[in-house]
LUMGULUM-70168 format. One line per 10 residues: number of its first residue (from 1); their letters; for each residue x, y, z of C-alpha. Coordinates in nm, 2 decimals. Layout:
BEGIN
NUM = A = X/Y/Z | ...
// end
This chain:
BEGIN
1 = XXXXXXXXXX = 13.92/19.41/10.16 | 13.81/19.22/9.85 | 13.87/18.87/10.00 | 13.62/19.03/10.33 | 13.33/19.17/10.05 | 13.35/18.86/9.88 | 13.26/18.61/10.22 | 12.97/18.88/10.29 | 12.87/18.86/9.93 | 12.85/18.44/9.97
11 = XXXXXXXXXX = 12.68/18.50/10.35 | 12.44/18.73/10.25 | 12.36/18.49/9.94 | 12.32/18.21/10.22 | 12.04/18.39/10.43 | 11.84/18.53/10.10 | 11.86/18.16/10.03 | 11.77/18.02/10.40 | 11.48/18.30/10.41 | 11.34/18.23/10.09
21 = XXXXXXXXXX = 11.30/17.87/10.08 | 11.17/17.87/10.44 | 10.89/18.11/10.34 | 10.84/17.91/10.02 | 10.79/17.57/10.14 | 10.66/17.73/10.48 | 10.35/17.87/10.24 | 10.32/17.56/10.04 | 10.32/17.38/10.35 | 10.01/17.57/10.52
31 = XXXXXXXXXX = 9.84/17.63/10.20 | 9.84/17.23/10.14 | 9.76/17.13/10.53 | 9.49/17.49/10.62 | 9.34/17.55/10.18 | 9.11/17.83/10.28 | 9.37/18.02/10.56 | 9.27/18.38/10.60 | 9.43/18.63/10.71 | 9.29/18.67/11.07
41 = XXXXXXXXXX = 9.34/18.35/11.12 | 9.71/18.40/11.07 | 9.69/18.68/11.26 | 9.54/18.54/11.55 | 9.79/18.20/11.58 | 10.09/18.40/11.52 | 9.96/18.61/11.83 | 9.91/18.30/12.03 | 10.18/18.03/12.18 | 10.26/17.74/11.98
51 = XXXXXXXXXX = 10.18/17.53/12.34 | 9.87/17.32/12.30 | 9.96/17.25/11.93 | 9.92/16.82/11.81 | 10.22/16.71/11.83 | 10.23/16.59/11.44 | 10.14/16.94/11.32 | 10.56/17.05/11.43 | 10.70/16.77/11.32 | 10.50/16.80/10.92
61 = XXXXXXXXXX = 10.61/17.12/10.91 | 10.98/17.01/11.04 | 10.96/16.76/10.75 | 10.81/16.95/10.45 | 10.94/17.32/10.55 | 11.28/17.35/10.75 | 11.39/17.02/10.62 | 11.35/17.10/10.21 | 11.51/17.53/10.34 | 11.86/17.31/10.52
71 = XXXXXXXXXX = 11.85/17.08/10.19 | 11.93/17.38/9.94 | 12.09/17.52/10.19 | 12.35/17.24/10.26 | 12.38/17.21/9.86 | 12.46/17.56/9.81 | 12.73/17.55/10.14 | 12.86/17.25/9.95 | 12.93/17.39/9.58 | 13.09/17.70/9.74
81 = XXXXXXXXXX = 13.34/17.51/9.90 | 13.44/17.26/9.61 | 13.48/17.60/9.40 | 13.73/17.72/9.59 | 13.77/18.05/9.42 | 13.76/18.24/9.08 | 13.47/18.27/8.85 | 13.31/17.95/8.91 | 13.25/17.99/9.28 | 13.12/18.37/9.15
91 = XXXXXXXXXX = 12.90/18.22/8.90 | 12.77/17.93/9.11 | 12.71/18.22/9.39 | 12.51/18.44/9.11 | 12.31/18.19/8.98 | 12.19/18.09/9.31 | 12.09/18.43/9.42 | 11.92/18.48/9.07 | 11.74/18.17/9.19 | 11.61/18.30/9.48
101 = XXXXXXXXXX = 11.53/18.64/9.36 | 11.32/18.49/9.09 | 11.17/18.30/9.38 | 11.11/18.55/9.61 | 10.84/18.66/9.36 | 10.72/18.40/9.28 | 10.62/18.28/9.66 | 10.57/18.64/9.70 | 10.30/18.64/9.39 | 10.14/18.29/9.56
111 = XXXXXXXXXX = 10.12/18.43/9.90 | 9.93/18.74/9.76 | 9.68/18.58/9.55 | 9.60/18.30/9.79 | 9.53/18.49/10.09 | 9.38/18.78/9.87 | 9.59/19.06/10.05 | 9.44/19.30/9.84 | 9.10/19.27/9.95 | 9.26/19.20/10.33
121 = XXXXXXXXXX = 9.47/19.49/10.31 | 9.18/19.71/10.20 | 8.98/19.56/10.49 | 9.24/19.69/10.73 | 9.26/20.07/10.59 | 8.87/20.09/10.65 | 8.62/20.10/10.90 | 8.27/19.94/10.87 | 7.97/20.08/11.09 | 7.81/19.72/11.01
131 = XXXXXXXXXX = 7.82/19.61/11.37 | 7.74/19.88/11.51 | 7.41/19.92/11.33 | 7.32/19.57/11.35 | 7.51/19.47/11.72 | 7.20/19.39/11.98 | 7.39/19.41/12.33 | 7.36/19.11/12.49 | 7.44/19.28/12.81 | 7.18/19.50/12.79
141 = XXXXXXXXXX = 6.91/19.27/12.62 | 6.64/19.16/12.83 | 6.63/18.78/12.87 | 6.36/18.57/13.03 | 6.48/18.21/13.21 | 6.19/17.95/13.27 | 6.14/17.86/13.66 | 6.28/17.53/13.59 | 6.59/17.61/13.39 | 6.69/17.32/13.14
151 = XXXXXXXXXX = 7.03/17.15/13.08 | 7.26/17.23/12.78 | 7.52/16.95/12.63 | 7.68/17.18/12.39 | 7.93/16.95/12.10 | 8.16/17.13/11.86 | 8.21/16.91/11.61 | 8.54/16.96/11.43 | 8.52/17.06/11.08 | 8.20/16.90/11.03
161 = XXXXXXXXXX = 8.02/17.01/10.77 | 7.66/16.89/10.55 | 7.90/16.88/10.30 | 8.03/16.50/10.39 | 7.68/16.40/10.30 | 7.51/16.22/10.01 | 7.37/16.47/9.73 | 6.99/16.32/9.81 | 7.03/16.49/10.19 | 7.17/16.80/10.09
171 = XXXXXXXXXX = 7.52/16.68/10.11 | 7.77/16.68/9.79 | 7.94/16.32/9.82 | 7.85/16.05/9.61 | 7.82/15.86/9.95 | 7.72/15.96/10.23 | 8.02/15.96/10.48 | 7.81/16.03/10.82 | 7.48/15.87/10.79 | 7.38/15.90/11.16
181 = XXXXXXXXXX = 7.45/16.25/11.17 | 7.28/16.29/10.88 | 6.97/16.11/11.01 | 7.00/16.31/11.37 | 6.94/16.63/11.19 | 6.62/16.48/11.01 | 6.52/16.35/11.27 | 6.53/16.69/11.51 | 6.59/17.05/11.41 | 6.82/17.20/11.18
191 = XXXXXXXXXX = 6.61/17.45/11.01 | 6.59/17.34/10.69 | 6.23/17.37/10.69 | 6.03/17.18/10.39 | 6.34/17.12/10.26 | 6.47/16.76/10.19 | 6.89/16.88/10.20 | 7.02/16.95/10.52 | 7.09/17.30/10.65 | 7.41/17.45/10.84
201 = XXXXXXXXXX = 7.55/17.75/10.93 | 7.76/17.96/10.66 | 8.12/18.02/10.77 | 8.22/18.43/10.77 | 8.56/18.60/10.81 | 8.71/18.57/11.15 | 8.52/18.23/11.22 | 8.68/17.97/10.99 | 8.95/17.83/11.29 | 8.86/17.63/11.62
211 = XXXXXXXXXX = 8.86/17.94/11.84 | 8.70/18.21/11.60 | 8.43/17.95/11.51 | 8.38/17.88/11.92 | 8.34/18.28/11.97 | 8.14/18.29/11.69 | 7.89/18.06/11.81 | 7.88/18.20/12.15 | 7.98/18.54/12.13 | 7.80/18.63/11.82
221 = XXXXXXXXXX = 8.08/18.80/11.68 | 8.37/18.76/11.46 | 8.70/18.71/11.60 | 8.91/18.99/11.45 | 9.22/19.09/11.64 | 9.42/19.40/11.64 | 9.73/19.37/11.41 | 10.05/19.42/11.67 | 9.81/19.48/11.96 | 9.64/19.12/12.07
231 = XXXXXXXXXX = 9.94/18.89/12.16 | 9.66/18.65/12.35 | 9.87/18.46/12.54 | 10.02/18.80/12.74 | 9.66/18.89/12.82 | 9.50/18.82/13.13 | 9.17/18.87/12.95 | 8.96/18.77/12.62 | 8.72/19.02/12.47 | 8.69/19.19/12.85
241 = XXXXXXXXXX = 8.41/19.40/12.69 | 8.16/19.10/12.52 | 7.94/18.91/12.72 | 7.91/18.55/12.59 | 7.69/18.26/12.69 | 7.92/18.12/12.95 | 7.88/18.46/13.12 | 7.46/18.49/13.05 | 7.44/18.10/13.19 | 7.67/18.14/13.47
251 = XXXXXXXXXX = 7.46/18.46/13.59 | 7.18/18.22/13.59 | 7.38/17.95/13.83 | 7.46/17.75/13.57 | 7.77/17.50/13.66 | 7.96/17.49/13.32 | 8.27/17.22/13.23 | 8.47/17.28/12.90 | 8.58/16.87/12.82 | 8.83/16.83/12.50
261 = XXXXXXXXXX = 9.07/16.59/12.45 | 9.35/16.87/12.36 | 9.53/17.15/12.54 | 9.33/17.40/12.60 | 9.56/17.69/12.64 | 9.61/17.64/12.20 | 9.43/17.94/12.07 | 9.33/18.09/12.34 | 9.02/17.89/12.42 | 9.14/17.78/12.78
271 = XXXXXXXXXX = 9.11/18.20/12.83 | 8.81/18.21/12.65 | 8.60/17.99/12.89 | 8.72/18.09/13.21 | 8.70/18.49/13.16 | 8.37/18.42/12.97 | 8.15/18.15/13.26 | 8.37/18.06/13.49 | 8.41/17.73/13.31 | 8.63/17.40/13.44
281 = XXXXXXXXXX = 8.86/17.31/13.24 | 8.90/16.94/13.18 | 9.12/16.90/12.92 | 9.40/16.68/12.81 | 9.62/16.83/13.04 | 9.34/16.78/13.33 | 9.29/16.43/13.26 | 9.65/16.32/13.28 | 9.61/16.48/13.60 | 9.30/16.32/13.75
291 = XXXXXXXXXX = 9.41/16.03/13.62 | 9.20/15.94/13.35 | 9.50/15.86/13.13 | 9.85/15.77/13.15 | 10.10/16.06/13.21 | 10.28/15.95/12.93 | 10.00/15.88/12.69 | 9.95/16.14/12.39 | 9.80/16.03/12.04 | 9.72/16.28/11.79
301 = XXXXXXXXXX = 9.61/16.66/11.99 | 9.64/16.48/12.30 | 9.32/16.17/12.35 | 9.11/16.03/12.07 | 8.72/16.09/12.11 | 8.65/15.75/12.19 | 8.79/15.85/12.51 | 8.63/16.20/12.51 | 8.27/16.04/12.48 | 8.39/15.81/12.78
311 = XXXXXXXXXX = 8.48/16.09/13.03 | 8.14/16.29/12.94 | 7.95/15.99/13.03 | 8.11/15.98/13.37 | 8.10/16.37/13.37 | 7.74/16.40/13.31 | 7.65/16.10/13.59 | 7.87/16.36/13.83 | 7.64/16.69/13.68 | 7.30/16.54/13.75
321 = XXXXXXXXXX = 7.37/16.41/14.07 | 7.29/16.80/14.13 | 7.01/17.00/14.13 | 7.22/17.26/13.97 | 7.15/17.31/13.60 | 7.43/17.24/13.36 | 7.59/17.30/13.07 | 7.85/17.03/12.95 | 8.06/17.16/12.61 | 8.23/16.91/12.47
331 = XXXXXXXXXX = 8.52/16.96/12.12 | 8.59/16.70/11.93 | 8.93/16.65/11.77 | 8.96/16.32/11.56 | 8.82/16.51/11.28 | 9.08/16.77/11.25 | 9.31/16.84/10.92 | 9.52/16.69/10.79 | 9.31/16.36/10.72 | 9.24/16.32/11.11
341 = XXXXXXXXXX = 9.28/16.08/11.38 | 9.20/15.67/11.30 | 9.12/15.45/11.61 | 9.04/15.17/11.71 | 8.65/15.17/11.59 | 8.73/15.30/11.28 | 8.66/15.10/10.92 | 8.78/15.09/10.65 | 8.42/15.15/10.44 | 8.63/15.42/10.23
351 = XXXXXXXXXX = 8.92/15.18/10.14 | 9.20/15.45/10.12 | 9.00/15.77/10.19 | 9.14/15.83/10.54 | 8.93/16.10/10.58 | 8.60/15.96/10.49 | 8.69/15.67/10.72 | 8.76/15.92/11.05 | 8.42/16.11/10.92 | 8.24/15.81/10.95
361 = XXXXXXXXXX = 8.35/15.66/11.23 | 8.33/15.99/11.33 | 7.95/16.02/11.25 | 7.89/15.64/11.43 | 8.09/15.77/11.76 | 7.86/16.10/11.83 | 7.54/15.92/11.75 | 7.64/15.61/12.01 | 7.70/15.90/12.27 | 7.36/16.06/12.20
371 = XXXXXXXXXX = 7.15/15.73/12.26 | 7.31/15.67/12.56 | 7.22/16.06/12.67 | 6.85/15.97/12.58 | 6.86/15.68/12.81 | 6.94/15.87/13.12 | 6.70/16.05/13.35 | 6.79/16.41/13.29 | 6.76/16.41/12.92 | 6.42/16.52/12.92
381 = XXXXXXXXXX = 6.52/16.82/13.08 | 6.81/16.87/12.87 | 6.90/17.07/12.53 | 7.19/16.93/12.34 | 7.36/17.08/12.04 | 7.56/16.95/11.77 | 7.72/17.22/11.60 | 8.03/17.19/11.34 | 8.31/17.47/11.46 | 8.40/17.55/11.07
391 = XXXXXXXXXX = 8.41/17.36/10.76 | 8.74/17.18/10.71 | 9.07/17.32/10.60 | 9.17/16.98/10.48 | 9.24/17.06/10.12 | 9.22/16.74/9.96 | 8.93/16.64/10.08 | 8.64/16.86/9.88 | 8.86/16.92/9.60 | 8.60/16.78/9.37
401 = XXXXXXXXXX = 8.31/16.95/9.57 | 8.15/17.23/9.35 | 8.23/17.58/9.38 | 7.93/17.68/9.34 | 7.80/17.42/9.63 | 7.74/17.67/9.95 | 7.92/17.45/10.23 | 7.79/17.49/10.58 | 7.89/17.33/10.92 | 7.67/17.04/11.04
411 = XXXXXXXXXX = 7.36/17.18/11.27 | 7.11/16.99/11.49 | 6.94/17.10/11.78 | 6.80/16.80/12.00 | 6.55/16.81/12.25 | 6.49/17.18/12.21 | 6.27/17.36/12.51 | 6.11/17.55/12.18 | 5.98/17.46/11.85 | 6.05/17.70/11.54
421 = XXXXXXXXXX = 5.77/17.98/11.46 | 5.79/17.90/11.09 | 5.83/17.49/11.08 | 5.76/17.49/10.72 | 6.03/17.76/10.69 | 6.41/17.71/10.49 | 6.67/17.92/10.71 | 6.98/18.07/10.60 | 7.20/18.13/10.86 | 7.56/18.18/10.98
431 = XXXXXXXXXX = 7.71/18.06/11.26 | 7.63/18.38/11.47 | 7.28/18.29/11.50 | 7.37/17.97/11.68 | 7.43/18.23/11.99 | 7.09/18.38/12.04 | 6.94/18.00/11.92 | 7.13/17.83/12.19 | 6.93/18.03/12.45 | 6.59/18.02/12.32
441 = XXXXXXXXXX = 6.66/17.60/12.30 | 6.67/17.61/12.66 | 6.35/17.84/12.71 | 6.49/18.14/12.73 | 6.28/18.46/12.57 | 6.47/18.73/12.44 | 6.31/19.06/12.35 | 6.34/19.14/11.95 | 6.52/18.77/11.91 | 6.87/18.91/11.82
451 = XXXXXXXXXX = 7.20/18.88/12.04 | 7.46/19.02/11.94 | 7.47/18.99/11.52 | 7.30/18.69/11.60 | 6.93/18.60/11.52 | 6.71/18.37/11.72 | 6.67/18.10/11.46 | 6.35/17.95/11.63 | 6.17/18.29/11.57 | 6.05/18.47/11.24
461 = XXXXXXXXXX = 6.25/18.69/11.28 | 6.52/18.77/10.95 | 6.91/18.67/11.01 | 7.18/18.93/10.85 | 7.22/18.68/10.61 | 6.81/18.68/10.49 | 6.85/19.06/10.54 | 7.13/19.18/10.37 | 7.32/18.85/10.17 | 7.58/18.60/10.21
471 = XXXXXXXXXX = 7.82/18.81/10.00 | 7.72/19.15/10.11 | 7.77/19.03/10.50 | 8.11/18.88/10.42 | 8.23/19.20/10.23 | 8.16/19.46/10.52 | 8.32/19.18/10.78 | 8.65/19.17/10.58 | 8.69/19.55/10.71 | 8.73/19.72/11.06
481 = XXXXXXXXXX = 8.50/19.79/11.39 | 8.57/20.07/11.57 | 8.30/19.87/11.80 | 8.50/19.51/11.80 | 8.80/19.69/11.87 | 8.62/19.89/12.20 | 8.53/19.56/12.29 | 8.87/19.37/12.26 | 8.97/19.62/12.49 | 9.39/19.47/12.49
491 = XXXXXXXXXX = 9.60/19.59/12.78 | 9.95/19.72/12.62 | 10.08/19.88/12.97 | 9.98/19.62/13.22 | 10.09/19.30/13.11 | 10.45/19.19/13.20 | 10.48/18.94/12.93 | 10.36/19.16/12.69 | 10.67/19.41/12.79 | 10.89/19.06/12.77
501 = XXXXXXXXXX = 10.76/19.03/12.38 | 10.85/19.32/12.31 | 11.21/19.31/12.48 | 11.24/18.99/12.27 | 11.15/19.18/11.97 | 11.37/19.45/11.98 | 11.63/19.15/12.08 | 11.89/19.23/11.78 | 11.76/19.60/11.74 | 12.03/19.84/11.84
511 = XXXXXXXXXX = 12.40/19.81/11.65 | 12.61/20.08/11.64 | 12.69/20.25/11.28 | 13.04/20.42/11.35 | 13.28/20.55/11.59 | 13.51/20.82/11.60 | 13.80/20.73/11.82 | 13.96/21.10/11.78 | 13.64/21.27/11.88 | 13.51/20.99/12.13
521 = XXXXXXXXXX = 13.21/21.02/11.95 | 12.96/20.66/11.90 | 12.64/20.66/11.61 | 12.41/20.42/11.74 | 12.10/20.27/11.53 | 11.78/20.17/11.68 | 11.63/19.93/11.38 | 11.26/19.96/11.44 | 11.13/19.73/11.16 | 10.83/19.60/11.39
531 = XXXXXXXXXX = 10.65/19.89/11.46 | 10.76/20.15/11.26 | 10.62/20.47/11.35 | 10.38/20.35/11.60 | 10.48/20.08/11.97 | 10.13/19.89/11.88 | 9.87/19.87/11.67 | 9.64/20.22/11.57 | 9.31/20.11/11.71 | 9.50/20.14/12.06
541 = XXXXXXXXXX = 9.61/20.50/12.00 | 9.93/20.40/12.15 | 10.18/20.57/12.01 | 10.55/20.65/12.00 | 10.63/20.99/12.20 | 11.02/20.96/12.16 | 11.26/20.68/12.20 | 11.55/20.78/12.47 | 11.95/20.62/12.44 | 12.10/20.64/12.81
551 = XXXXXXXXXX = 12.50/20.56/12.82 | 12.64/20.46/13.17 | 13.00/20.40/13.20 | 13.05/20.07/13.44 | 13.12/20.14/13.76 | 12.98/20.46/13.76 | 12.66/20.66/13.81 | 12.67/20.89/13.58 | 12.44/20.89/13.31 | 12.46/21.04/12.97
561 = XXXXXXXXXX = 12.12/21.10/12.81 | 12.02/21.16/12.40 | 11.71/21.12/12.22 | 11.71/20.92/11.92 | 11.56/21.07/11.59 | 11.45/20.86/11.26 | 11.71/20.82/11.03 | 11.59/21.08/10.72 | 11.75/20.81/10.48 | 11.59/20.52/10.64
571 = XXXXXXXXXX = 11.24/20.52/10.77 | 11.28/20.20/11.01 | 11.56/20.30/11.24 | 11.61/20.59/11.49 | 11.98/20.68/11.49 | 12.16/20.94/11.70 | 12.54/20.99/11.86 | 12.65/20.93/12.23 | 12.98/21.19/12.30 | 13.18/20.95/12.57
581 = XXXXXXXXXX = 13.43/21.25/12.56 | 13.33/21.27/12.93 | 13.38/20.92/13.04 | 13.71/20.76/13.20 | 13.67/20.42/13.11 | 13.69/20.23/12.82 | 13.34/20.05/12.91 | 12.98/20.09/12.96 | 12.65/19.95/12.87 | 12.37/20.14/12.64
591 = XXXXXXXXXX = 12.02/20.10/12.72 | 11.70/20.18/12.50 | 11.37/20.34/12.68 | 11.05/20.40/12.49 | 10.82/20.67/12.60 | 10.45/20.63/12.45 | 10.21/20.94/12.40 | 9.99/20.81/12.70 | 10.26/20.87/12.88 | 10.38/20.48/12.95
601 = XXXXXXXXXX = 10.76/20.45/12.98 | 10.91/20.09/12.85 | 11.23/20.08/13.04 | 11.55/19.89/12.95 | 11.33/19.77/12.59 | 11.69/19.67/12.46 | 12.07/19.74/12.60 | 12.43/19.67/12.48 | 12.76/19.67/12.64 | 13.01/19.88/12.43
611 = XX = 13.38/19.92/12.48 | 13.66/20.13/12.30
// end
């Protein structure tokens, strides 16, 4: 017995160790790629399928995460084996696991403070009425198309900010790293009035990632998910209950093409477009298909831009061939944390500065692509947009940029069907307002000039920033919305993946505590760390009726039935015992069903054979 305590002793010691280091360097790893990570963005991606990911995103976290954990791993598998026994194998043993116990808090410690779990965890206990007071329903907002609708080209820029340029525009580099972007929004509209520095849109909670900042920008709205609830990828729907503007310009006959040079299932955005406009997807995946590259090609997310900018040219030649108005969004990539992609048209003006050199090249890229745009006949008719999605999570990059410097995406509005009511006029603005602005670009009225939390930037009308403050808005959007959550709308009964997730979560669930051969009697434990009291999250009102143990002996159809009760010593496991005094043989299988207070049954959740 003492020889079989001590190997669980040195096992257990091994996983604390494994988990431990993995969530250490794990943390280090994302806090050093992401910087600013929030909390709904983690909760989003870990709700979404790794497919779509770049393929060097995997493989750094291979190298600086899993790699370092199997290294101390190995070292500690090593040492216990050359002590064979006695006190130094016990002491090596102890001093590892006071190791990893002192590291637990200190990751533990880094993890809190970084992503401020306080303040996110306070968000979570409480609701806001915020959007409710200030949400203008775009469904039921009046809107007003001209006869002659105009053209949109719509380009997310990724993780552009005014930031990258020179202090004299606005900008908070020495140089400036993207000149012609910088002289595009000078040159048209990015509402900085009067002002000589360039003006962007102000990043709030739930838009600081690719897929938040897209919803933002169209949607009006922050993308906030329900913890436990939204597992995207098992939904057959995004937001059901918002109408975006792929849904207000496909009403309007709009054709619309979504064109990136990535996978577009990643984050959800693939489901995005197509439940919100109807939108083709021609992505990475799409142009291996058509043709438009090698099947086996792949560099960085998927295609460089150079290569984006080169399949919009030919898409755009196909769109205005028809009389049918369009709207082209395009999503850059080469821009993307961790330093970006470098290609072939890229200098070396920045010497070492990876970055700065992708940025500018970047910068040199999107204003080629817009000259050639003016060139062609239907530009006169057409609105195009440059908008950056968020400002970058690359860390290193604007570590010497101020704190007190208010970074905002790149904005410029090109061509607009509209000219601002207050020209002379300095806006400050998020990224919401880009929704309602959008619109009135392409000649659209809309009656009071709000969509959504978004305001009409071309009016004189005040945005919620103007009205209430940067820091007041971002404070009542760290916490809940009984009104976002109506409108997410997630189907927990429906979904047959989502009933495979949860079979996969419950996976190693049920073990059995104890059994009396004399009495034929069998405790079995249901371990329900996940979800705890409750099958999903609370804004669902889903919730645990009674969990049900069924015993069938093999071979047979008879069924013995118990229902399990929590464990008063134990708050996350349902335990109960299954009498087999009535069974024959020495065999049978155990299966878990859930029944929910709406009155869903989850069948079979988990099962396991058990002989005696």
């Amino acid at each position: 017995m003492k020889r079989f305590l001590s190997a669980v002793f040195y096992i257990i010691t091994g996983i604390l160790i494994t988990f431990v280091s993995l969530i250490g360097f794990a943390s280090r790893w994302a806090f050093t790629t992401w910087g600013d990570i929030d909390m709904d963005e983690i909760v989003f991606h870990l709700q979404n399928p790794l497919e779509g990911t770049g393929n060097g995103m995997i493989g750094d976290f291979l190298l600086r995460a899993a790699l370092p954990t199997v290294l101390i791993l190995a070292v500690y598998i090593v040492l216990i084996i050359l002590f064979k026994k006695g006190k130094p194998r016990l002491l090596c043993t102890c001093a590892f696991l006071l190791l990893t116990i002192a590291g637990a808090f200190l990751v533990k410690n880094m993890i809190w403070k970084r992503l401020d779990m306080d303040t996110w965890i306070s968000g979570r206990k409480t609701y806001s009425t915020f959007i409710e007071e200030n949400y203008a329903d775009p469904a039921s907002t009046p809107l007003t198309f001209p006869d002659k609708k105009r053209n949109l080209i719509f380009i997310y820029l990724e993780s552009m900010e005014t930031t990258y340029a020179d202090e004299a525009s606005g900008g908070a580099f020495p140089v400036n790293t993207i000149p012609e972007l910088t002289q595009i929004a000078m040159d048209n509209e990015d509402f900085s009035g009067d002002a000589a520095a360039l003006d962007g849109g102000v990043v709030l909670p739930g838009t600081a990632f690719t897929t938040g900042a897209i919803f933002a920008q169209s949607a009006g709205l922050p993308l906030k998910v329900s913890i436990g609830a939204n597992f995207m990828d098992t939904q057959s729907s995004f937001f059901p209950g918002v109408t975006a503007l792929g849904d207000i310009l496909s009403k309007e006959g709009y054709r619309q093409i979504f064109l990136l040079g990535s996978d577009a299932v990643f984050g959800g955005r693939k489901l995005f477009y197509q439940d919100h406009g109807n939108f083709e997807i021609r992505d990475y995946l799409y142009a291996k298909e058509a043709g438009w590259i090698d099947p086996n090609y792949e560099v960085f997310w998927g295609f460089e831009d150079e290569k984006l900018f080169s399949f919009a040219k030919e898409t755009l030649t196909e769109l205005a061939q028809s009389d049918v108005p369009f709207n082209l969004t395009l999503l850059t990539v080469d821009t993307h944390y961790e330093d970006g992609y470098i290609c072939r048209l890229c200098d070396d003006t920045f010497g070492d500065d990876q970055y700065a050199n992708v940025m500018a090249c970047s910068s040199k890229q999107i204003g080629a692509f817009l000259k050639w745009i003016q060139e062609q006949d239907f530009y006169d008719n057409t609105t195009i947009i440059l908008s950056g999605d968020h400002t970058t999570m690359d860390t290193n990059f604007c570590a010497d940029v101020s704190k007190n410097y208010q970074r905002k995406t790149y904005t410029a509005f090109i061509n607009s069907g509209v000219q601002p009511a207050q020209p002379q006029k300095e806006r400050l603005y998020s990224t919401f307002d880009l929704f309602p602005t959008t619109l009135a670009s392409l000649g659209a009225t809309i009656k009071g000039d709000r969509l959504a939390l978004g305001t009409n930037l071309f009016s004189s009308k005040e945005t919620l920033l103007e009205q209430y403050g940067t820091a007041q808005v971002k404070k009542v959007l760290m916490k809940r919305s009984a009104l976002l959550e109506q409108l997410e709308k997630v189907d927990a009964d429906a979904s047959e993946a989502l009933y495979e997730r949860y079979r996969l979560i419950f996976k190693d669930s049920l073990t059995f505590d104890s059994f009396d051969d004399k009495k034929d009697l069998l405790q079995i434990r249901l371990i329900n760390l996940y979800f705890l009291d409750t099958l999903v999250d609370d804004a669902l009102t889903i919730h645990v009726d009674h969990i049900e143990a069924q015993y069938q002996e093999e071979g047979k159809t008879q069924i013995y039935t118990l229902q399990l009760k929590p464990d008063p010593k134990d708050s996350a496991s349902y335990i109960g015992t299954i009498d087999l005094s009535g069974f024959d043989q020495p065999k049978g299988e155990i299966k878990i069903n859930i029944y929910t207070e709406n009155g869903t049954v989850l069948e079979n959740i988990v099962s396991r054979s058990f002989s005696y």
